[in-house]
C-alpha positions in Angstrom: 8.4 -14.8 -14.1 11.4 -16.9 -14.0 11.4 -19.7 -11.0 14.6 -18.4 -9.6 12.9 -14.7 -8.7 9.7 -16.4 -7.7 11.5 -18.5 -5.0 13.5 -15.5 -3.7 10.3 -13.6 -3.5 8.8 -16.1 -1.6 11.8 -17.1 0.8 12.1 -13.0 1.8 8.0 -12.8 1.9 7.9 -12.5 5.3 10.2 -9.6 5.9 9.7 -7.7 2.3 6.2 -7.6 2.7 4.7 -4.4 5.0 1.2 -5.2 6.1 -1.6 -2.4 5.4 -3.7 -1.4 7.6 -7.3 -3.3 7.4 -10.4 -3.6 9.3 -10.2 -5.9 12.9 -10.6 -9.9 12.5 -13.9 -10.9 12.6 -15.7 -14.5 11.8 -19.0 -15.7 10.4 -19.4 -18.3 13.0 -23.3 -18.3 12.3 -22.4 -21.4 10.0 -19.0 -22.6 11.1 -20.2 -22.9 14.6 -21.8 -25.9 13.8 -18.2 -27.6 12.7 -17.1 -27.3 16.5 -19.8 -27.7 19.0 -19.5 -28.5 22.7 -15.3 -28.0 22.2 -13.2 -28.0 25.5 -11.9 -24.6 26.2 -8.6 -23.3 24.0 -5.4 -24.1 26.3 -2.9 -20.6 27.4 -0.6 -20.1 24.5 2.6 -21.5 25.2 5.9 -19.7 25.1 8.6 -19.5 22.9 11.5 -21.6 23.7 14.2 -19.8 25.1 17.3 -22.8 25.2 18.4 -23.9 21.6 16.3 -26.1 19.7 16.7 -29.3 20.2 16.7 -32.1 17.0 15.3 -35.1 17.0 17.0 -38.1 16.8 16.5 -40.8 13.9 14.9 -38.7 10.6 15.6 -40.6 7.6 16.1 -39.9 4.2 14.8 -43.1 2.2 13.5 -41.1 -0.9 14.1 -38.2 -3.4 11.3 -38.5 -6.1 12.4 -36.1 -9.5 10.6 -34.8 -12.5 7.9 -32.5 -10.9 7.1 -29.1 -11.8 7.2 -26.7 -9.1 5.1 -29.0 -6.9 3.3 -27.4 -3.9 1.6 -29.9 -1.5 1.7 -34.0 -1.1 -1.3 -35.9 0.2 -1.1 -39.9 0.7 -4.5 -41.3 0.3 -4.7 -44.4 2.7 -7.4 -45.6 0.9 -5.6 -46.3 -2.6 -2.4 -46.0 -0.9 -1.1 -43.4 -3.2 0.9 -39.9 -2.9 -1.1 -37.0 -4.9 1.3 -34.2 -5.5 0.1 -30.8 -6.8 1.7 -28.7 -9.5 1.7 -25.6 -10.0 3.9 -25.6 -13.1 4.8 -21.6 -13.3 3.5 -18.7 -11.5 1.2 -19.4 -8.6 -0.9 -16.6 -9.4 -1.0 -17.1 -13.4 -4.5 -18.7 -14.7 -2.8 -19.9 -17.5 -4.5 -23.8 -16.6 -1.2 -25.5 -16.8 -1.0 -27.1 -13.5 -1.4 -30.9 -12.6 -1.5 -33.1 -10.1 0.5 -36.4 -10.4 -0.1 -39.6 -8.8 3.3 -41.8 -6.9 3.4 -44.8 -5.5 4.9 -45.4 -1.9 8.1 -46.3 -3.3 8.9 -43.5 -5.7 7.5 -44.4 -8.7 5.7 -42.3 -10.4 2.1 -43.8 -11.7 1.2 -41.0 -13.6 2.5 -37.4 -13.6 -0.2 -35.4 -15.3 -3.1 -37.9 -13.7 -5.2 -34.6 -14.0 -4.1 -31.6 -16.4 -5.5 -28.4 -16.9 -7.1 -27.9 -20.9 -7.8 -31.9 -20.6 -10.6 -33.9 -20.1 -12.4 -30.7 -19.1 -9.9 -30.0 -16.3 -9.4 -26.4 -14.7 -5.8 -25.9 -13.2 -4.5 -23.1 -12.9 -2.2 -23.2 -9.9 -3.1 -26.1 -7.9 -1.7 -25.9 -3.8 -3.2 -27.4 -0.7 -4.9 -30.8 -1.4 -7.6 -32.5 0.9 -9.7 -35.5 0.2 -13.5 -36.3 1.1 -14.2 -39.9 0.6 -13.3 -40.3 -3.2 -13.4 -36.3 -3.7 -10.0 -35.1 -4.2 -10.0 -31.1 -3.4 -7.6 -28.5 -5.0 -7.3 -24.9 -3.8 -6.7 -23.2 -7.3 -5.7 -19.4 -6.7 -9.5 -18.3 -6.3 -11.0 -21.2 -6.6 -11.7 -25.1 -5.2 -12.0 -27.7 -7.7 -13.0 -31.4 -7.1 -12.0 -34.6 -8.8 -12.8 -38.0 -8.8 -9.5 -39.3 -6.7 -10.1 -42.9 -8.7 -10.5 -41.8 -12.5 -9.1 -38.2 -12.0 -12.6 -37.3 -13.7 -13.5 -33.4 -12.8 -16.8 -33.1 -10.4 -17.0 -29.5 -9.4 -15.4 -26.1 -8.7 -16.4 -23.3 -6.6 -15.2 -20.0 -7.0 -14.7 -17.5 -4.1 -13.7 -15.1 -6.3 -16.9 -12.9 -5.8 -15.7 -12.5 -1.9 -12.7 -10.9 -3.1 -10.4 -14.5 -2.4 -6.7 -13.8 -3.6 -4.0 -16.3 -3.0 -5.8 -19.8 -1.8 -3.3 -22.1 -0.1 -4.5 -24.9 2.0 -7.3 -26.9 2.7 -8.8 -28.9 5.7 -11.8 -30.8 6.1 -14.1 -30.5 9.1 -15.6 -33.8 10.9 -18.7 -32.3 9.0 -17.5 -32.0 5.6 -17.1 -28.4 5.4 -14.0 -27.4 3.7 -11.8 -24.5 5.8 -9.3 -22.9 3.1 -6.5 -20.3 4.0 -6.3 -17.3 2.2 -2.4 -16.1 2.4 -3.3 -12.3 0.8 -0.5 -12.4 -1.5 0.5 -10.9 -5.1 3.2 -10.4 -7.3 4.3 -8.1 -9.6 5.6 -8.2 -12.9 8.9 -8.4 -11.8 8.3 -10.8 -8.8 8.2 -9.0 -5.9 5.7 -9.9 -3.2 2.6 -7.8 -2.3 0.3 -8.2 0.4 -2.7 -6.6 -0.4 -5.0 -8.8 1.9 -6.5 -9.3 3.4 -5.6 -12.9 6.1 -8.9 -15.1 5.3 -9.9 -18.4 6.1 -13.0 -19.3 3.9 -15.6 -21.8 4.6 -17.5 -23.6 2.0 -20.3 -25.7 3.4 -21.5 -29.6 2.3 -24.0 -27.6 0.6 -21.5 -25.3 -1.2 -22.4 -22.3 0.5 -19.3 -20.1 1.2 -18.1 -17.4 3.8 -15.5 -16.1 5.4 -14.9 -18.0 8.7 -11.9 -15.8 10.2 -10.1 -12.8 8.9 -7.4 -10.5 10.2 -3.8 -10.0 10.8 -3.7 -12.1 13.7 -3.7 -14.7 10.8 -0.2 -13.3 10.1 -0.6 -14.0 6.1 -1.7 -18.0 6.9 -0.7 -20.8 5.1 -0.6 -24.6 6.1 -4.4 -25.6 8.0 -4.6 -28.8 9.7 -7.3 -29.9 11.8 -6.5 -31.2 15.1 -9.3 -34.1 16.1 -7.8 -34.6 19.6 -7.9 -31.0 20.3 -10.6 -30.3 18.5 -9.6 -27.6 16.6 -7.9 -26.4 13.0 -3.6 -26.0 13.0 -2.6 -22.7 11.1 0.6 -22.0 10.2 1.7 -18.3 9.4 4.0 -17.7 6.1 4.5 -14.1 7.0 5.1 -14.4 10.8 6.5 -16.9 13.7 3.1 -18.1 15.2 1.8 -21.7 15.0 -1.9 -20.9 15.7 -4.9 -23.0 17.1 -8.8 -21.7 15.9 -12.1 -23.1 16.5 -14.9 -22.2 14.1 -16.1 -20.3 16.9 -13.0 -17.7 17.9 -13.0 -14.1 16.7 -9.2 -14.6 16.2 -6.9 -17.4 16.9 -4.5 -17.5 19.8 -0.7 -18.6 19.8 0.4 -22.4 21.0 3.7 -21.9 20.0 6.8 -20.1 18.1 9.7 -21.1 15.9 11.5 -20.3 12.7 8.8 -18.6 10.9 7.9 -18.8 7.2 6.1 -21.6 8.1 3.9 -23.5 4.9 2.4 -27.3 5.9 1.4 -28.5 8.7 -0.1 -31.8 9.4 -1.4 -33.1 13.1 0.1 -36.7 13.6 0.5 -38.7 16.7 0.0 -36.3 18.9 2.6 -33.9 17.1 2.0 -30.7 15.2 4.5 -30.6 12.0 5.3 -27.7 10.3 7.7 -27.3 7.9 10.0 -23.7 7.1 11.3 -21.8 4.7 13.2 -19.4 6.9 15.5 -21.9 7.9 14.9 -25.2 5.7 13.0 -28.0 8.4 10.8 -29.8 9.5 9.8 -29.5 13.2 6.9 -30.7 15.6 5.7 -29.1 18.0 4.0 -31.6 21.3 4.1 -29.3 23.9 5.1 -26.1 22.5 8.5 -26.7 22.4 10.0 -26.6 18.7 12.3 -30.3 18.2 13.7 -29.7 14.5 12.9 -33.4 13.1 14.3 -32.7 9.4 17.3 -30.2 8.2 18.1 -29.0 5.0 14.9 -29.1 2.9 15.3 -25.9 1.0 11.5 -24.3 -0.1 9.7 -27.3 1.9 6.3 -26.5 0.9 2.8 -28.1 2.1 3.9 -31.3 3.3 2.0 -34.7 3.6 1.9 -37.8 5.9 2.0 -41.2 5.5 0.7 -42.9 8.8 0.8 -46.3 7.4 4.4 -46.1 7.6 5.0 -42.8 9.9 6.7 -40.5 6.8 6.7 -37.0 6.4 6.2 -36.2 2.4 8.0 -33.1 1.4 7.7 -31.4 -1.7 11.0 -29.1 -2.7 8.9 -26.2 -4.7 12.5 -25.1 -5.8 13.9 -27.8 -6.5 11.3 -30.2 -8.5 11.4 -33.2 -6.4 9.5 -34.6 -3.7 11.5 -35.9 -0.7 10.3 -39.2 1.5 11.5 -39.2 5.2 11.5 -41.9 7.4 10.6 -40.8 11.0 11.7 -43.6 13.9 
């Protein structure tokens, strides 16, 4: 499928797409419970905001990184000090083990774009998306599967497939205080002329320090989810809904997830810094945070702003344009 019907399909996913009818959310909290223990009680959902949103002053520009290949998601690793940016390189459902993830420096230059390659080194990437890192493990959500490389030497460690629990479209990853990996599950298809389909059904999988993996959450509730973040002040995981309005808060031991706030929609990252909740859109091209409920719009006119990073070191928000081939560096104040 040609990028330029791919990103249309995507950027109308959210109204093209009819849900179909499935069975009600439930989670396996049997092992997930153990992620969350002794958490405060969720706070009331907070309403949408009903005056205009309201920027934020200050956003800066100080970086447009080119040359990528329909990159996906950006995570800065403090550690080394370095941007990881995932690939996907075509179709984000193809297994065709093209994808790569590439390796920048804080000031745009680009160490090494194919610093792991699918078909080398005995590297599996089909379609890589959400990134997360456990000590020097770098994680990749790959379509059905989670693959883990040496963050260092790019060497590959592991992979676990979900495939067996039926996973379709696996999108982001977060890592719980104790080392489980949570990984959303957006439901998603296309066809062989790149329309969307939503077959489902809305997951978030688990897989446990010991590789054990089950379905945490599931339902529409989930509203087809994309970014996860996990919120260690609040104790609790961020999800972001591609296919609906909802910025939603979940603990390991909810049946569903409730609503903390509202905004553009199409919603792909979301990252917990500060004390703010960023999420960026599709549906109308930003960046926004979210302290209190109330939407601020912090960056405009990011077309296709995928799953984005953050640098805290120097308080930037890392956004990959999957349309566009770049990777844009803003400056927050």
């Amino acid at each position: 499928m040609r990028l330029s019907a791919l990103c249309v399909a995507l950027a109308a996913l959210g109204a093209a797409c009819q849900r179909v009818a499935r069975t009600p959310p439930a989670s396996d909290s049997s092992q997930a419970r153990a992620d969350s223990q002794s958490l405060p009680p969720q706070p009331a959902p907070a309403a949408a905001p009903a005056a205009p949103v309201p920027a934020a002053p200050g956003a800066t520009k100080l970086l447009a990184v080119e040359g990528f290949l329909t990159p996906e998601s950006v995570l800065h690793d403090s550690i080394q000090d370095i941007y990881f940016v995932s690939n996907i390189n075509g179709t984000p459902t193809a297994k065709d083990n093209n994808g790569f993830i590439s390796r920048v420096k804080p000031d745009g230059a680009v160490e090494n774009l194919k610093f792991i390659e699918g078909g080398h080194n005995g590297a599996t990437l089909n379609a890589p998306k959400g990134l997360a890192l456990v000590g020097d493990t770098l994680w990749v959500a790959d379509i059905d599967a989670v693959r883990a490389f040496n963050a260092r030497t790019g060497a590959a460690i592991d992979s676990v497939s979900l495939a067996k629990l039926g996973a379709v479209f696996l999108n982001d990853i977060a890592v719980a205080s104790t080392g489980a990996l949570y990984i959303t599950d957006t439901g998603i298809r296309f066809d062989d002329v790149g329309n969307v389909l939503h077959p489902g059904p809305d997951r978030v999988f688990r897989i446990g320090p010991d590789r054990t993996v089950t379905v945490a959450v599931r339902g529409d509730t989930l509203g087809r989810p994309n970014g996860i973040a996990l919120d260690p002040a609040g104790k609790r995981f961020v999800i972001v809904e591609f296919g609906g309005r909802s910025v939603l808060a979940w603990k390991p031991e909810d049946k569903a997830p409730s609503v903390i706030a509202k905004g553009a929609g199409g919603f792909d990252g979301v990252v917990v810094a500060g004390g703010k909740i960023y999420v960026s859109s599709w549906n109308d091209s930003t960046v926004s945070s979210y302290e209190t409920g109330q939407e601020v719009k912090v960056i405009t006119g990011v077309p296709s702003p995928a799953d984005i990073g953050y640098d805290a070191k120097r308080k930037r928000v890392l956004i990959p344009i999957f349309s566009g081939n770049r990777v844009e560096i803003w400056q927050l104040p």
